[in-house]
C-alpha positions as CSV (number, residue, x, y, z in Angstrom):
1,X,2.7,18.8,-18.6
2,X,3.5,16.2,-16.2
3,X,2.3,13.2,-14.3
4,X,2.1,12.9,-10.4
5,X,2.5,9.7,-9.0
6,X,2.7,7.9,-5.5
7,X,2.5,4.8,-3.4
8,X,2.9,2.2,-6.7
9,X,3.9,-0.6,-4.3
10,X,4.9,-2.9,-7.0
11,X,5.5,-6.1,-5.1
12,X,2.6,-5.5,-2.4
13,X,-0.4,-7.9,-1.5
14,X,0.5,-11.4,-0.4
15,X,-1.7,-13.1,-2.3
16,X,-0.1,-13.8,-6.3
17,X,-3.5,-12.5,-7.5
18,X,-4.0,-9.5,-6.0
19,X,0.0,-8.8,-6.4
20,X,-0.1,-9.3,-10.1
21,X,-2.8,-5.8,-9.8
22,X,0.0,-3.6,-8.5
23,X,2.8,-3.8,-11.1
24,X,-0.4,-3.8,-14.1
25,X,-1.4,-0.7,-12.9
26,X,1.8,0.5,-13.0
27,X,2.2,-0.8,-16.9
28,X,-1.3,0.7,-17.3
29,X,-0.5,4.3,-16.0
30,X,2.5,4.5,-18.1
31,X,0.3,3.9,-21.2
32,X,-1.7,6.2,-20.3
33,X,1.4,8.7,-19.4
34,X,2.7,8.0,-22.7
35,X,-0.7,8.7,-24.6
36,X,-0.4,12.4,-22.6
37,X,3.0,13.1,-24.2
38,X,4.1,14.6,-20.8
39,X,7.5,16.2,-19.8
40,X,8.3,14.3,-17.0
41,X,7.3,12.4,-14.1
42,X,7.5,12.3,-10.5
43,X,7.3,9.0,-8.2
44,X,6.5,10.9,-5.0
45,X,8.1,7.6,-3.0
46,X,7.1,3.7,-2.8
47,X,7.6,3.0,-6.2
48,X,8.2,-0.9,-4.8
49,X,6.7,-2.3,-1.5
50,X,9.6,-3.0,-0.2
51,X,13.7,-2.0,-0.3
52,X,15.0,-5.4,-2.0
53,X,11.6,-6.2,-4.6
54,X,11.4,-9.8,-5.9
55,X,13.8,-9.8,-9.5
56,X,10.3,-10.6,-11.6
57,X,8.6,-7.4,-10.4
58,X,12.0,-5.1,-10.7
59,X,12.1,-6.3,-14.0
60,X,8.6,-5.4,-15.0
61,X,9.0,-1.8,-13.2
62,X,12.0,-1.7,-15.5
63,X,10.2,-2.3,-18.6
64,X,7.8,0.5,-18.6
65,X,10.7,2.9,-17.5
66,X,12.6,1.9,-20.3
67,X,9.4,2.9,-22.1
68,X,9.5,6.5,-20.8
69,X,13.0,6.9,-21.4
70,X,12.5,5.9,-25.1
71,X,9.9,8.7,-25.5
72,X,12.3,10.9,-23.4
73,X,10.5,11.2,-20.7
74,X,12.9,11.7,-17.5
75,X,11.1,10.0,-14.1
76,X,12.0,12.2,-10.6
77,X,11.6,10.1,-7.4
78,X,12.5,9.8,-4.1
79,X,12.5,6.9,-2.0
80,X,9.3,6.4,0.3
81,X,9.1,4.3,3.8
82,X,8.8,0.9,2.0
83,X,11.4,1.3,-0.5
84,X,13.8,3.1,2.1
85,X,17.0,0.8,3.0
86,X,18.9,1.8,6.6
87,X,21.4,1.3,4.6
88,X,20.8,4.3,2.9
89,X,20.6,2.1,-0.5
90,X,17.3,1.8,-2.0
91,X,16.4,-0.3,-5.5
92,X,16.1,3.5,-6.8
93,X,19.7,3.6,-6.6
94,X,20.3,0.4,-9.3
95,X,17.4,2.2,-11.7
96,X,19.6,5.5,-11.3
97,X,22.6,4.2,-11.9
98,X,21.2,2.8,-15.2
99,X,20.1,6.0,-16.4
100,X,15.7,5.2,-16.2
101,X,15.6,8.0,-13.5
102,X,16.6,10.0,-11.3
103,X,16.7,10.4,-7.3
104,X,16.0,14.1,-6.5
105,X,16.5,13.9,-2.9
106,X,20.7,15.3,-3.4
107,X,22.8,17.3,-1.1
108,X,24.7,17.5,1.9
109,X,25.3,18.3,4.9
110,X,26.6,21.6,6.5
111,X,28.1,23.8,9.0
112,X,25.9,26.8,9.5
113,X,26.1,28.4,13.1
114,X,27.4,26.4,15.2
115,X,25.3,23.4,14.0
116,X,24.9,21.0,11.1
117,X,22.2,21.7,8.4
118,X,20.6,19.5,5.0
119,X,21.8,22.1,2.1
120,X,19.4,20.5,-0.7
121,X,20.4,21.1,-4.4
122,X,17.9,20.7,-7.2
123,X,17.9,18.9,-10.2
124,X,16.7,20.6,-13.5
125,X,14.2,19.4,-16.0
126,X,15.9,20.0,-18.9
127,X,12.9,20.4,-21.6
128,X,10.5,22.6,-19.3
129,X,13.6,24.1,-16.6
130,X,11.4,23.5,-13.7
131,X,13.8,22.4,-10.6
132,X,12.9,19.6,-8.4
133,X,13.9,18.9,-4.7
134,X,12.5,16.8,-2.3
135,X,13.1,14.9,0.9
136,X,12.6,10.6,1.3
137,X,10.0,9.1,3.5
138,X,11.4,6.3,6.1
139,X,8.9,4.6,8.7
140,X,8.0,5.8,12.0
141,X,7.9,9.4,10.9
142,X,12.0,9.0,10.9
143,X,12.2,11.0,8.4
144,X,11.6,14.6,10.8
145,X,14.4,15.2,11.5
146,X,15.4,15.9,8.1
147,X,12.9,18.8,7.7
148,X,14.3,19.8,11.5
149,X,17.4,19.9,10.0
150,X,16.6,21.9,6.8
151,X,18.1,24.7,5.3
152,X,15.0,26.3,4.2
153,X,16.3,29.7,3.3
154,X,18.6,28.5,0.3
155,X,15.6,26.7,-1.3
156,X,12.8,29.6,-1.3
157,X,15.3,31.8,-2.6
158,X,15.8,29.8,-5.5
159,X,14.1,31.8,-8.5
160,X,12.1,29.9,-11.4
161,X,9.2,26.8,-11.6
162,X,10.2,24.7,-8.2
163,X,8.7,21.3,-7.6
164,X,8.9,19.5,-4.0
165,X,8.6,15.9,-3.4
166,X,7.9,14.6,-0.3
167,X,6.4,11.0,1.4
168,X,5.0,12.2,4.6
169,X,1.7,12.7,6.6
170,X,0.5,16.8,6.4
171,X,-1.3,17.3,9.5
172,X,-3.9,20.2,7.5
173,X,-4.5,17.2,5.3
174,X,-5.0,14.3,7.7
175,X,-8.6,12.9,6.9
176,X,-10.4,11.9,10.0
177,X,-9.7,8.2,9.3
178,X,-6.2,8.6,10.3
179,X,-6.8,11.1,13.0
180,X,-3.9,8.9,15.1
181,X,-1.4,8.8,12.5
182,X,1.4,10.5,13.4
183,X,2.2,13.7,11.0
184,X,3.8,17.0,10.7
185,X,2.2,20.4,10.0
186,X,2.7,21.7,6.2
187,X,5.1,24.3,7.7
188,X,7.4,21.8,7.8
189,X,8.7,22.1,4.0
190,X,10.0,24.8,2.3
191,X,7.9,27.7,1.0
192,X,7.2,29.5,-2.4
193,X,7.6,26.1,-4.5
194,X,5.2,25.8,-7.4
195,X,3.7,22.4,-6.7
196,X,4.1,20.1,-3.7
197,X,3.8,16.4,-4.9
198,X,3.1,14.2,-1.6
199,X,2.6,10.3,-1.0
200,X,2.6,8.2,1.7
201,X,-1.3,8.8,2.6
202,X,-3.0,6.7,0.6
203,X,-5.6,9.6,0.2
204,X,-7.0,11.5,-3.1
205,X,-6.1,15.2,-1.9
206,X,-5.1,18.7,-3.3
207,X,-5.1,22.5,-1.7
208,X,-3.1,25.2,-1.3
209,X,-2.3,27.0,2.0
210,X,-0.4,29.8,2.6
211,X,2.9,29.8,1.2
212,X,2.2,26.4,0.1
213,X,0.4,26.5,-3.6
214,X,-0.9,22.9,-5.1
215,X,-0.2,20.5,-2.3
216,X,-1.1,16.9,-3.7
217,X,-1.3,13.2,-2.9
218,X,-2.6,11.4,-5.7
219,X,-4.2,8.4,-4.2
220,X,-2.6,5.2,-4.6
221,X,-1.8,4.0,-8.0
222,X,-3.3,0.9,-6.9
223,X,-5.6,0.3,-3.9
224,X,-3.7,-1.7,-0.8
225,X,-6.4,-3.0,1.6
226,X,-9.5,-4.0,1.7
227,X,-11.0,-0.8,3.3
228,X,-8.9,1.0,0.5
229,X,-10.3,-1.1,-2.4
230,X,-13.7,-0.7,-0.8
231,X,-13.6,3.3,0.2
232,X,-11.1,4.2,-3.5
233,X,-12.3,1.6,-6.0
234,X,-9.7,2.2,-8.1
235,X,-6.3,3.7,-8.1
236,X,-5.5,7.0,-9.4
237,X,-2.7,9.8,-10.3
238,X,-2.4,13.4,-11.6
239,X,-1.6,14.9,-14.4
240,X,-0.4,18.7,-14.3
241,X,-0.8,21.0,-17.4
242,X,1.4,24.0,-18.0
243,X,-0.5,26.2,-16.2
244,X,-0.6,24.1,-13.1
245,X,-4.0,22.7,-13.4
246,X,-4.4,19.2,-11.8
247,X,-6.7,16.6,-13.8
248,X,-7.0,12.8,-11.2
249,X,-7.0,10.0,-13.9
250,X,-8.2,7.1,-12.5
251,X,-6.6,3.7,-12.8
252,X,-8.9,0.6,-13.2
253,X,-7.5,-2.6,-13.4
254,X,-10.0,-4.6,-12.3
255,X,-13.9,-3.7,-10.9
256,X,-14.6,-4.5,-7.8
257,X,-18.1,-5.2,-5.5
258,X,-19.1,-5.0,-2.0
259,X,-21.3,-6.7,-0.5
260,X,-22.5,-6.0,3.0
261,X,-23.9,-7.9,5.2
262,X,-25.9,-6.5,7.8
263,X,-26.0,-8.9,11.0
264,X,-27.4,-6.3,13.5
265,X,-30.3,-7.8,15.8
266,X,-30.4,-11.0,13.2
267,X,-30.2,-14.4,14.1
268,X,-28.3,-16.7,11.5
269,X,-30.8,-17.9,9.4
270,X,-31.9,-14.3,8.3
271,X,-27.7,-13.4,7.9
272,X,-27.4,-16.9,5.9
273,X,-30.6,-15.9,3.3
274,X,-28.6,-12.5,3.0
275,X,-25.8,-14.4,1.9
276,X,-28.4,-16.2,-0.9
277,X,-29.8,-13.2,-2.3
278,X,-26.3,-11.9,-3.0
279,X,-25.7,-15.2,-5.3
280,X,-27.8,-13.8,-7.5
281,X,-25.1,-11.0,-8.2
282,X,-22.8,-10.9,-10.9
283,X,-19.3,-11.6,-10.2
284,X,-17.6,-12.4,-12.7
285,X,-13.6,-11.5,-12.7
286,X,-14.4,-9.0,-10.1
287,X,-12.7,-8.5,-6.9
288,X,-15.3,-9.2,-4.3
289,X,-15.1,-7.4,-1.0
290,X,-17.4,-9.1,1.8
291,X,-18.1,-6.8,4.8
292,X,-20.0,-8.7,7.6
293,X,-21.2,-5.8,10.6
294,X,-23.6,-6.1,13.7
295,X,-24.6,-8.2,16.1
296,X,-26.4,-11.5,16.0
297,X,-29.4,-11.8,17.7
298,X,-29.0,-15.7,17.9
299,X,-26.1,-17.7,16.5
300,X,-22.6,-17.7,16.6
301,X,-20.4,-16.0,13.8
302,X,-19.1,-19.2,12.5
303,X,-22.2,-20.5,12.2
304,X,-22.9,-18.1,8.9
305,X,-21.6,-19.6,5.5
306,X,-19.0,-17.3,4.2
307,X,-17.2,-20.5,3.1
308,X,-20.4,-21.5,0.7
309,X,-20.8,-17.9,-0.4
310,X,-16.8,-17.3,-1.3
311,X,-16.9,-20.6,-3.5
312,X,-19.7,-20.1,-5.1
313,X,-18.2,-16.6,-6.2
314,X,-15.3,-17.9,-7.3
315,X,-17.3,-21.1,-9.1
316,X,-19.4,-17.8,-10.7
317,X,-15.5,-16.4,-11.9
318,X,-14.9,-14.1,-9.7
319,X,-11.4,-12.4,-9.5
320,X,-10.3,-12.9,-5.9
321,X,-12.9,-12.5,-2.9
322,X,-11.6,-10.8,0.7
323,X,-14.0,-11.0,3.6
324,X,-14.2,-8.3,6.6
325,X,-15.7,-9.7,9.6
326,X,-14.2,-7.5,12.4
327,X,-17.4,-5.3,13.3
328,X,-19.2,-8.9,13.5
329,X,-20.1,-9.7,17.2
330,X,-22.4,-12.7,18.5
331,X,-24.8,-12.4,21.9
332,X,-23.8,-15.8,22.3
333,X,-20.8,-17.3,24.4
334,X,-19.9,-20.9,24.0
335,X,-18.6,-22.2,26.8
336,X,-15.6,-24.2,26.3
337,X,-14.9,-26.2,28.7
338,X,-11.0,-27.2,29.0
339,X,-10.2,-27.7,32.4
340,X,-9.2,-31.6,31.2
341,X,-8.3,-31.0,27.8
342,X,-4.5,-30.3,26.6
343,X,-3.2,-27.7,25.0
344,X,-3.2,-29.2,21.7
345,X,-7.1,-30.2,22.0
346,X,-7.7,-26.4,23.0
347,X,-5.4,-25.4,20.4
348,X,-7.4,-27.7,17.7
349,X,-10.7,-26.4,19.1
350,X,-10.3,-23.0,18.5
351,X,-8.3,-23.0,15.2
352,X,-11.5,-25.3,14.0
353,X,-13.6,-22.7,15.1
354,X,-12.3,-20.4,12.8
355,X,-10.7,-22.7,9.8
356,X,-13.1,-23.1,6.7
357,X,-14.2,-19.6,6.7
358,X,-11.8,-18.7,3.4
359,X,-10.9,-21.3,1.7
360,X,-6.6,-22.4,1.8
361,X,-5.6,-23.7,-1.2
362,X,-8.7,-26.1,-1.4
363,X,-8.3,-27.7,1.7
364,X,-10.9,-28.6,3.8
365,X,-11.2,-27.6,7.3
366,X,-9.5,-30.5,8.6
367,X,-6.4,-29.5,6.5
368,X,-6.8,-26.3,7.5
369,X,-6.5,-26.9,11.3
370,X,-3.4,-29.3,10.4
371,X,-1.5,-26.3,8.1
372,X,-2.1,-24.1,10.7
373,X,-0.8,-26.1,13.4
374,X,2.2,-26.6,11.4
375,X,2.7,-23.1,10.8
376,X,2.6,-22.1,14.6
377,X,4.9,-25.0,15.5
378,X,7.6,-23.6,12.9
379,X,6.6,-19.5,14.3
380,X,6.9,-20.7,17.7
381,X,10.7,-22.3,17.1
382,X,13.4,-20.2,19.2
383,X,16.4,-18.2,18.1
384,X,18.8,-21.3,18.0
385,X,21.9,-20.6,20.1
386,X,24.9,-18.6,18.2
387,X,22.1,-18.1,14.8
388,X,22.5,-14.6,14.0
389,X,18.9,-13.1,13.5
390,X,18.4,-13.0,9.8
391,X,19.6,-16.5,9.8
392,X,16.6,-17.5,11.9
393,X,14.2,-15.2,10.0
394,X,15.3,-16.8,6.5
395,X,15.0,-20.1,8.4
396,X,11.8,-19.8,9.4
397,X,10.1,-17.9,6.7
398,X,11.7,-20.9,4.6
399,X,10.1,-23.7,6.3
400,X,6.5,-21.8,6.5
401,X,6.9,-21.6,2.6
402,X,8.4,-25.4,2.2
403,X,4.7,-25.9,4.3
404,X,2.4,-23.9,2.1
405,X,3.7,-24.8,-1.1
406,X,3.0,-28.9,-0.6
């Protein structure tokens, strides 16, 4: 038996909260793992959120491997398009070199014909002898031309149990939702293996096409948007028996609750005594997801009180509350007239039209228009003459924190 896993993104979320999730769902699913006395596992790519994770969160991750490796449990990964490096060097690289698992995605490059192929060599389990391959995600679908370049013919003629990892989009499994991301048919990979372990679509999906038995994305270990939180719930990963049956274990770290709020051919009042009713729900430590749709009849959108309704969850305990408003449209125009204001009353204007809808570290809104003006001041500084870029990126993503963290 062995556990399937993808898209961990330890690190991922901004907010402390909601990042704190990630890596305990990590910690969680390798309890669980452990429970299952599995062979191995596989990491099918994003393991962190990004290629250099914050030390704290590395060292967590690092924790529970060491975990694995005590029970002898081997972990296989390959690096997926957040943990990639251009430089070729990912954080997996460190966790390889100390022995708490290992990159699958070995082999070189050859002359074959006239041209240069990937010759792939696999690594063998050494308690069940399945042999694992697999090929890295990178962003932007970069990673093609490492299938283009494929030797495919040396890795179906491999005999025994084969396992193939891989963190890209299959265009056969592509659910509607994502109809514009960009993807790659399942042709792409290498045929006759015995399971295909994806990630990189955050999507709960298995099938089998021809030449291509058990093709799998396990879903997120841990929800990593709003629409996800609200469509998935809950993460989730597979476990795989000996005879290739695959059981999704869902991961819940914390519950959440939507609450939609249905604007369409309402004037404010009625949205506001939505907002009322939904008071009377219990919230507490929950993640509460607000979803605002429709038009207003009468009203503007600013004029509703999300900023009441998110403190009053959080005064009722409530977790962390996110608000969607982007399908929420007024019949109304305001006319704002500017022609003898300046550019910072217009500025001021329309950041106060919008401030006090989520609350920023308790402000109120008139802090909230003057952080906000601060922050576009320092995004708005130019590249200073003979600064090399990631000097000006560290400089300004230093002052923006220096801002938010008075």
């Amino acid at each position: 038996m062995f556990a399937h896993l993808a898209d961990v993104h330890i690190g991922a979320w901004r907010d402390p909260k909601m990042k704190e999730l990630a890596i305990t769902a990590f910690e969680q699913a390798v309890e669980q793992i452990l429970a299952k006395n599995v062979d191995f596992v596989l990491i099918a790519g994003d393991l962190f959120n990004t290629s250099v994770p914050p030390l704290d969160q590395v060292k967590r991750a690092v924790t529970q491997l060491k975990k694995l490796k005590a029970r002898d449990v081997r972990v296989y990964a390959i690096a997926g398009s957040h943990d990639y490096s251009p430089s070729g060097k990912t954080m997996l690289d460190v966790l390889e070199e100390a022995g708490l698992l290992v990159n699958v995605m070995k082999g070189s490059v050859v002359e074959k014909g006239g041209k240069q192929e990937l010759k792939l060599n696999f690594t063998q389990d050494p308690k069940t002898n399945i042999k694992l391959t697999g090929i890295l995600g990178r962003a932007g679908s970069l990673d093609k031309h490492y299938y283009e370049d494929l030797d495919r013919e040396s890795l179906e003629n491999e005999d025994g149990k084969k396992i193939f990892l891989f963190h890209a989009s299959i265009t056969e499994l592509k659910p509607k939702a994502l109809e514009h991301m960009d993807s790659s048919p399942v042709s792409m990979m290498p045929k006759g293996f015995d399971y295909y372990a994806g990630g990189h679509v955050h999507i709960v999906e298995k099938t089998s096409l021809p030449g291509y038995t058990h093709v799998v994305y396990p879903g997120p270990l841990f929800p990593a948007s709003f629409s996800e939180l609200e469509d998935l719930e809950r993460g989730s990963y597979v476990l795989v028996d000996d005879n290739w049956n695959i059981e999704r274990v869902p991961v819940l770290v914390k519950e959440r609750v939507v609450f939609k709020i249905d604007a369409d051919k309402k004037d404010v009042e009625k949205v506001n005594e939505q907002l009322q009713e939904l008071e009377k729900e219990e919230v507490k430590d929950k993640i509460v997801l607000v979803r605002g749709e429709g038009e207003l009849s009468e009203g503007r959108v600013s004029d509703i009180k999300f900023k009441e309704f998110i403190t009053h969850c959080y005064d009722k305990g409530a977790y962390f509350v996110m608000k969607n408003t982007a399908k929420l449209t007024s019949k109304e125009f305001e006319e704002f007239q500017a022609s003898h204001a300046s550019v910072d009353d217009v500025e001021a204007r329309v950041i106060k039209e919008h401030a006090g809808q989520v609350p920023i570290n308790k402000l109120d809104v008139d802090g909230e228009v003057t952080l906000t003006k601060q922050l576009l001041a320092i995004l708005g500084e130019e590249q200073h003459e003979g600064e090399k870029k990631y000097e000006y990126e560290n400089r300004v993503v230093k002052a923006a924190r220096d801002i938010l963290e008075k």
